[in-house]
C-alpha positions in Angstrom: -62.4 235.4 136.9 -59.7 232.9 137.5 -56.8 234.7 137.2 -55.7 238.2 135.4 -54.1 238.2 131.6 -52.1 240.6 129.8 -52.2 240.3 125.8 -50.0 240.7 123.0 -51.9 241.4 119.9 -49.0 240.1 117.9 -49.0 236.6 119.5 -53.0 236.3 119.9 -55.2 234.3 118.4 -58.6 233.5 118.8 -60.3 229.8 118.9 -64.1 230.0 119.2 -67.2 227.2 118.3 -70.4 228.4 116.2 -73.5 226.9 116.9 -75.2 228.9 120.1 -71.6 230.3 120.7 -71.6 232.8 117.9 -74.9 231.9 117.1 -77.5 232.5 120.2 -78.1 230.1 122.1 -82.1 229.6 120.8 -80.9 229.7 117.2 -80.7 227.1 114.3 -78.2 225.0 113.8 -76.2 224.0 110.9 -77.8 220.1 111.0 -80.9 221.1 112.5 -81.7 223.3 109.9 -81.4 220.7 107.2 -85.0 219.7 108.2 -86.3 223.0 107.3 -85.0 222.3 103.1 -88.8 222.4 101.5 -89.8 219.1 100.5 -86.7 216.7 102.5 -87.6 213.5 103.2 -90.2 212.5 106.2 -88.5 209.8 107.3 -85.3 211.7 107.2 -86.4 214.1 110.2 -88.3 211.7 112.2 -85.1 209.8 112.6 -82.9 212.8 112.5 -85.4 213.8 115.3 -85.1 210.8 117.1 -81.3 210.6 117.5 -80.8 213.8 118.8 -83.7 213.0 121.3 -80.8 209.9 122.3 -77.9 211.8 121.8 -78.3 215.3 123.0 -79.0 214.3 126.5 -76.0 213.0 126.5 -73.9 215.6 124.6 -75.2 217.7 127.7 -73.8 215.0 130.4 -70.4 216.5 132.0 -70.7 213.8 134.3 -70.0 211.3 131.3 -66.3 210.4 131.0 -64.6 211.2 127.9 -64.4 207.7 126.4 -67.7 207.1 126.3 -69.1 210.7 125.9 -66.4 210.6 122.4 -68.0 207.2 121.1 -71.3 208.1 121.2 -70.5 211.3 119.5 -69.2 209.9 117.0 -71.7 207.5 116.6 -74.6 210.7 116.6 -72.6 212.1 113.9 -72.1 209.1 111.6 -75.6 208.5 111.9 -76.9 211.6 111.1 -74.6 211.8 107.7 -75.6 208.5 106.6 -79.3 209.8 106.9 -78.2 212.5 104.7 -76.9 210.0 102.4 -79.6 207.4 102.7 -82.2 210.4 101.8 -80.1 212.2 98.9 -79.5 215.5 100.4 -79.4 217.7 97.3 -76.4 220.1 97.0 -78.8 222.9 95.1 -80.6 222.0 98.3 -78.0 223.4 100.8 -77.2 226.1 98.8 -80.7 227.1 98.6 -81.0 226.8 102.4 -78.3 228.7 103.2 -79.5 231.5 101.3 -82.8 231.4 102.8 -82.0 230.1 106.8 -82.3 232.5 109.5 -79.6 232.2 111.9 -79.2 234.7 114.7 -75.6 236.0 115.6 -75.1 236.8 119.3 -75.2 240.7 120.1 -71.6 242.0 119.2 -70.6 239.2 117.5 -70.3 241.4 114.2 -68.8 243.8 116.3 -66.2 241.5 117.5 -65.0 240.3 114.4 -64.6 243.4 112.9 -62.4 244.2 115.9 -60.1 241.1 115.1 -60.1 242.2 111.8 -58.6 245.3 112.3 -56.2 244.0 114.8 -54.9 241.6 112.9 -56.0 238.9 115.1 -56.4 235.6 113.5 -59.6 234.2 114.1 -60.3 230.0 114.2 -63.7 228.8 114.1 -63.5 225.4 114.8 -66.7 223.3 114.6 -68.9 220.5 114.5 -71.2 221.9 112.2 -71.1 222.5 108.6 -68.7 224.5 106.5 -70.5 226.0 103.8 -73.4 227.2 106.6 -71.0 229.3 108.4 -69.4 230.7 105.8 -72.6 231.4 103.9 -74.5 232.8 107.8 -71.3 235.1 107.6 -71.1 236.3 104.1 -74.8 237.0 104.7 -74.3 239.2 107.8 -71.3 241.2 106.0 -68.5 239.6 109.0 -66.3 237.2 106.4 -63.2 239.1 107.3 -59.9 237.4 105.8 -58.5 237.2 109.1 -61.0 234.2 109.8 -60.8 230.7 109.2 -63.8 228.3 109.3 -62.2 224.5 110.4 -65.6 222.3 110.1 -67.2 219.4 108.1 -67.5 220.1 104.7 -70.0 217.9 102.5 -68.5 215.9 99.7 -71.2 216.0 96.3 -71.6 214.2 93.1 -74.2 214.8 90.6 -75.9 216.8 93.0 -76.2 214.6 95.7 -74.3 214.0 99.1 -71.8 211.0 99.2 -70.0 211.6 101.9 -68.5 214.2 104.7 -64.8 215.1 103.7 -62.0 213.4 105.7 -63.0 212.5 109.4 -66.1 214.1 110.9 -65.4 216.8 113.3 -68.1 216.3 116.1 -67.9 218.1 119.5 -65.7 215.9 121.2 -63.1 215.5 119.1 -62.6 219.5 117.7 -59.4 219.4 119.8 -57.4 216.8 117.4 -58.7 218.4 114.0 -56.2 218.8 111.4 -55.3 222.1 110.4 -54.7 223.3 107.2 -51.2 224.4 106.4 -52.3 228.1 105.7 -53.7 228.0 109.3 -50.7 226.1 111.1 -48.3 228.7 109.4 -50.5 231.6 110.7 -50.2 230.2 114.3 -46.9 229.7 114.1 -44.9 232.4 116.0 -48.4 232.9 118.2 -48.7 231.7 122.0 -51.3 233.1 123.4 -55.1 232.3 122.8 -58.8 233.1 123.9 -60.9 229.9 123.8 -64.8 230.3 123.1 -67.8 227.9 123.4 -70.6 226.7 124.9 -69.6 223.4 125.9 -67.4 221.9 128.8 -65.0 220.3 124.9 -64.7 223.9 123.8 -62.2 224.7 127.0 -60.1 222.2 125.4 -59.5 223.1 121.8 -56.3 225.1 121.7 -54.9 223.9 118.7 -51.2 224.0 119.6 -48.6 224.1 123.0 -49.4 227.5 124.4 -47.9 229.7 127.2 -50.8 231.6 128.0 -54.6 230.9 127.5 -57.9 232.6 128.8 -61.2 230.7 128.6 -64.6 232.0 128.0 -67.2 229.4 128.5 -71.5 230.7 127.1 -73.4 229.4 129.9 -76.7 229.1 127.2 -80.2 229.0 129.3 -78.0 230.0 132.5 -78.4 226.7 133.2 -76.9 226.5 137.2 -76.9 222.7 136.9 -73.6 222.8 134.9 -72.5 226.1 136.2 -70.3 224.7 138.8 -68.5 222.5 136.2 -68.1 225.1 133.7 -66.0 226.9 136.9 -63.7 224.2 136.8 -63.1 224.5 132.7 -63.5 228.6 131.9 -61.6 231.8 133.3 -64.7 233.0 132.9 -68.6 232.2 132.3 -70.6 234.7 130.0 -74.6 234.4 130.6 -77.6 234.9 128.3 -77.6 238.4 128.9 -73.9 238.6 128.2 -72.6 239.5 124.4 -69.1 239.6 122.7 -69.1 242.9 123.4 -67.7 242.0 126.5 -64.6 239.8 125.3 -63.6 243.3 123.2 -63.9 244.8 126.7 -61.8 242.3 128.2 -59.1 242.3 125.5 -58.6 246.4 125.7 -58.4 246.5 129.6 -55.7 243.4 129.7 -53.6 244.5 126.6 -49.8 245.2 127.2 -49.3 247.6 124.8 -52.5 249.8 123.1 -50.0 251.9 120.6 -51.5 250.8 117.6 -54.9 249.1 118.2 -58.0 249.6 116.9 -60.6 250.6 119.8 -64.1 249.3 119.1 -66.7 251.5 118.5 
């Protein structure tokens, strides 16, 4: 660890990415799994395929400086929705997937959430993957709580097909200028301190407001020691494979100011 908190469960909130954050890190993802809808196009995963063959490598680069790293994100993104457009990516089809995808949560992620739930903690998942995935892989694993609130791209349908992604798409490097919905910006409010999640050197950065006091968590997926060292310079602390949320619960009970009140996890 970096340095030593102390938390106030009435001005926390949490800020955390999805896909192989919550998720683990050798699960689907929300885009990825779009290749597994019965009957999609072909053509639409070979060249869904072959841009994330491009892309990836360089989503993974932390030696890339922002500018460039953030324009070919973008660019990944695009793409890939204008595939889904180009192909006719059925809305029945999505729902359908959702239903039937098998995502795996992290061990203690259900256990987490419930935590925040009962401690009123607001949680933020703020991600470049799809909306109506997450919510659906969380409906299906009983963890919706109404404390959480899911900011990610949400497909736009007519006549049952895609036409577009609603407002801007939210790709990995730019989940730090999203815009919040009101309900979310009035829950943050009077809250200044915040625990920051992901799996990715742009996850450390995604605060969502001016804070006074922030702790960062950084999944190092496939303990991959090549970008260990960088991932020192972003996170308070770096959680392996064999790590689970079980031990952010564990590090929010031992560096809370005040425990009257607060639900311990089972």
């Amino acid at each position: 660890m970096k340095k030593i908190v102390s938390f106030d469960l009435k001005k926390l909130y949490i800020v955390t990415d999805f896909d192989h954050t919550i998720t683990t890190f050798d699960s689907q993802n929300c885009w990825g799994v779009l290749s597994k809808i019965p009957g999609i196009s072909k053509e639409y995963i070979k060249e869904s395929k072959d841009n994330n063959n491009l892309y990836y490598p360089i989503e993974q680069d932390d030696n890339l400086n922002y500018e460039e790293k953030n324009k070919k994100m973008k660019e990944w993104y695009q793409k890939h929705a204008e595939l889904l457009i180009k192909y006719q990516l059925k809305e029945s089809d999505l729902i359908k997937i959702c239903e039937a995808a098998s995502f795996t949560l992290r061990k203690g992620v259900k256990e987490f959430l419930y935590y925040t739930y009962k401690n009123s903690i607001p949680i933020i998942i703020v991600s470049a993957g799809i909306s109506r995935i997450i919510e659906s892989v969380l409906k299906n694993n009983n963890c919706l709580y109404d404390n959480i609130y899911i900011i990610s791209n949400i497909f736009k349908f007519q006549d049952n097909k895609l036409k577009s992604v609603r407002n801007k798409i939210i790709h990995s490097l730019n989940k730090n200028k999203v815009d919040l919905p009101k309900k979310v910006n009035d829950i943050l409010k009077d809250k200044d301190e915040a625990i920051i999640i992901g799996d990715n050197i742009s996850d450390s950065y995604v605060t969502l407001k001016e804070l006074k006091k922030t702790y960062k968590i950084g999944f190092l997926n496939y303990n991959n020691i090549k970008r260990e060292n960088c991932f020192k310079k972003h996170f308070d602390i770096i959680l392996k494979t064999n790590n689970s949320f079980l031990d952010i619960i564990d590090l929010i009970n031992t560096n809370l100011k005040n425990k009257r009140g607060y639900y311990e996890s089972k």
